[in-house]
N, C-alpha and C positions, 0 to 999 in steps of 0.2 A: 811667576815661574822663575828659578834660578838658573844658573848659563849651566850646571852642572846636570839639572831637568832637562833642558833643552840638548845638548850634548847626549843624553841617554836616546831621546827621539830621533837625530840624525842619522842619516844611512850616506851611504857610496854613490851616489849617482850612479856608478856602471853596475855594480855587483849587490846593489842594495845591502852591502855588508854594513852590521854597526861603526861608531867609530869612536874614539877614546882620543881624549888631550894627550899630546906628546909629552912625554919627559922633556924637562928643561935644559936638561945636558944635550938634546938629541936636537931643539932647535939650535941651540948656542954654537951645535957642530957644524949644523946646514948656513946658517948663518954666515958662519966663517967661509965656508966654500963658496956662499954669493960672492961674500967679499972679493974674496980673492980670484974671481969669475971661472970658478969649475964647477960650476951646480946645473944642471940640465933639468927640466920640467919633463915630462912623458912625450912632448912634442916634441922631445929631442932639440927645444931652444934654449940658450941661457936665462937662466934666472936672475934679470939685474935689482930686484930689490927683495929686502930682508924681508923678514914676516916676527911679529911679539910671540906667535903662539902658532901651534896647530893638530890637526884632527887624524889622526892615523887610522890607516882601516884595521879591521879586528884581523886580518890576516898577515898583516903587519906588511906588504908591500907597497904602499903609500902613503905618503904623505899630504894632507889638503891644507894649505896655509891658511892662515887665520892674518888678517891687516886690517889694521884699525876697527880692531870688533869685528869683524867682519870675515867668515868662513867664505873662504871659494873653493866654493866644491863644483869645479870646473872641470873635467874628466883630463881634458890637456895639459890644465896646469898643475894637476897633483905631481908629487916630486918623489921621483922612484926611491927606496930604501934596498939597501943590500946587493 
């Protein structure tokens, strides 16, 4: 099975919505705002590390990081969008 197969199976944890790889421009943006420590997680905590990749809901208010291969699809730590 390819990560692109697996990615079509995944869902939301909260809202069983599907979810789709981020654009590359849209981590490199989140990214930069760890950096520079203004990224907040849904728990309302700072975000202190980066993430290569990640899984956005089909509703597009979340974001689920993806580190080191590895989705968290943690309901706390998806990272609000907009």
């Amino acid at each position: 099975m390819t990560i692109e197969q697996l990615v079509k199976l995944m869902r939301c944890p909260e809202s069983r919505q599907p979810l789709r790889r981020a654009e590359t421009a849209l981590v490199e943006v989140l990214n930069l705002q760890v950096a520079a420590g203004g990224l907040k997680n849904r728990a309302g905590k700072p975000v202190s590390e980066g993430f290569e990749q990640g899984l956005v809901r089909e509703d597009g208010k979340f974001l689920y990081p993806i580190r080191k291969d590895i989705p968290v699809l943690i309901i706390e730590e998806a990272i609000p969008l907009g």
